[in-house]
N, C-alpha and C positions, 0 to 999 in steps of 0.2 A: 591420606597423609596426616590433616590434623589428627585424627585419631590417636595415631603413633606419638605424636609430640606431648595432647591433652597424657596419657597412661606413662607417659618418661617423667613427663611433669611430676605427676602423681607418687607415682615410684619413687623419683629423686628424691623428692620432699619429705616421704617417709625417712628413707634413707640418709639421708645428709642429717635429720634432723636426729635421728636416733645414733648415728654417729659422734654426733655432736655432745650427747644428750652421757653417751658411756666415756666421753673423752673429758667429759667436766672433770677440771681440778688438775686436769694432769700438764707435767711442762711438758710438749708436744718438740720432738724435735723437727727441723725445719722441713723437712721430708713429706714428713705427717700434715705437718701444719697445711704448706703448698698443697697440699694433695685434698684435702676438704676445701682450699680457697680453690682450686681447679674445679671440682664437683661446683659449688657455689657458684663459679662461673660460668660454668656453661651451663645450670638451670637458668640462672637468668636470661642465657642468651635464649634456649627451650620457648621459655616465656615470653618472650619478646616476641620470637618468631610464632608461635601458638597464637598470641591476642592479635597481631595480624590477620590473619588467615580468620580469627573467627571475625573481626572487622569488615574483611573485605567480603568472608560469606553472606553476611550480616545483610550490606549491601545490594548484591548479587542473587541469591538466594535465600538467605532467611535462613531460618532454624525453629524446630519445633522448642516450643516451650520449657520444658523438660531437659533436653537436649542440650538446648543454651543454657540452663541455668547452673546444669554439670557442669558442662565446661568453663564459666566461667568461676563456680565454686575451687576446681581446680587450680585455676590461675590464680584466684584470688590467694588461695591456700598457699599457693608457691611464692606469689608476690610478698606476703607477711613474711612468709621462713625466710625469705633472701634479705629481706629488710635487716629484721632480727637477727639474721643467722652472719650479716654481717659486722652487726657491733659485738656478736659474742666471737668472730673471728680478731676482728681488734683485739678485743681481750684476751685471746689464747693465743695469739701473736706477742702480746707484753707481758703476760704470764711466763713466755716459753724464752724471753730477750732477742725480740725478732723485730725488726721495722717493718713498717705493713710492706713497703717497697719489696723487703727479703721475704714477707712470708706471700708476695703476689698479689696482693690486694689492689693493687693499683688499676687492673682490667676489670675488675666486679665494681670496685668505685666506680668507675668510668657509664655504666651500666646506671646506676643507683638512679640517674634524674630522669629515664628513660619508665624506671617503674614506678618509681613517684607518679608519675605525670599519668603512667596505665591504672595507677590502682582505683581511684575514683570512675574511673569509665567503664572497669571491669566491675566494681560496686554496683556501678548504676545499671550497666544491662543485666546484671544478677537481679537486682531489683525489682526493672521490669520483666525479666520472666517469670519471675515470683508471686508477683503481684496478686492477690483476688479477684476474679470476674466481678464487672459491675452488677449490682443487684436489678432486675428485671424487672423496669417500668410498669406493674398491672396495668396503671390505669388507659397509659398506652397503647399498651397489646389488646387491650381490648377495644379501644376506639379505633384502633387498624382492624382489627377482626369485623367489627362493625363496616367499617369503609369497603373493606375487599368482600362481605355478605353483598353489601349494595352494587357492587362491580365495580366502584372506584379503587382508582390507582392511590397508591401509599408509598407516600418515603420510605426505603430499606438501611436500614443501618448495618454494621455485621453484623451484629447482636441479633436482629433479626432475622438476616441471611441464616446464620450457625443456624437458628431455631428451624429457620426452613428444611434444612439440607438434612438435620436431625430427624427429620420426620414428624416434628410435634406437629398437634393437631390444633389448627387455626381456625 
């Protein structure tokens, strides 16, 4: 299902913004106008519902590296255009002698504090799937290579599990 939501996301964000992008400068009649602030609105709501889902998988099951850090570039991606995409709606709403009320804005406002509040959490686990592996202890691995020569037990950390599971030679 997330799948579905992450690739509308994506889509929309293209799409709205490249609509947006051919419509600069022009006075939009109300039609028009509502009909980009409808698009805008319901990526928001996309998004809303999307950072959910990857939260709760988050949670629940996790996500490979890579994986999350898609998804959450997407969201990020859409978070920005909606932000932006909404003050340049303002603008094409009083460009075109529209009150945001007439040209519908009032549902994507309503939306606005919900992605404020997403877009730093969606930053930060972008972040951390990004991140660089820590650099590998030599002097460490070798005084555990030493320990487990002698047959004693050794603290495992991941880092060292990974290595194990990897097949390196200890």
């Amino acid at each position: 299902m997330t799948a579905l939501l992450i690739e509308t996301t994506r889509d929309l964000t293209t799409r709205l913004g490249e609509e947006l992008k051919r419509r600069k400068g022009e006075r939009l009649q109300r039609q028009v106008l509502r009909s980009l602030v409808l698009g805008a609105d319901a990526l928001a709501g996309i998004i809303l519902s999307a950072w959910a889902w990857v939260r709760e998988t988050l949670e629940e099951e996790g996500f490979e590296g890579r994986e999350l850090a898609r998804k959450c570039q997407v969201l990020l991606d859409g978070i920005d255009w909606v932000l932006a995409g909404y003050e340049r709606l303002l603008e094409m709403a009083e460009e075109s002698g529209l009150t945001p009320k007439a040209a519908g804005l009032h549902e994507l406002e309503a939306k606005l504090p919900a992605l404020r509040e997403a877009r730093p959490q969606v930053a930060e686990a972008l972040a951390l799937a990004t991140r660089p592996p820590r650099p590998v202890d030599e002097r460490a691995l070798a005084e555990s290579r030493t320990a487990l020569d002698r047959g004693e037990f050794v603290p495992l950390d991941d880092e060292y599990l990974a290595r194990l599971r990897a097949g390196e030679d200890f």
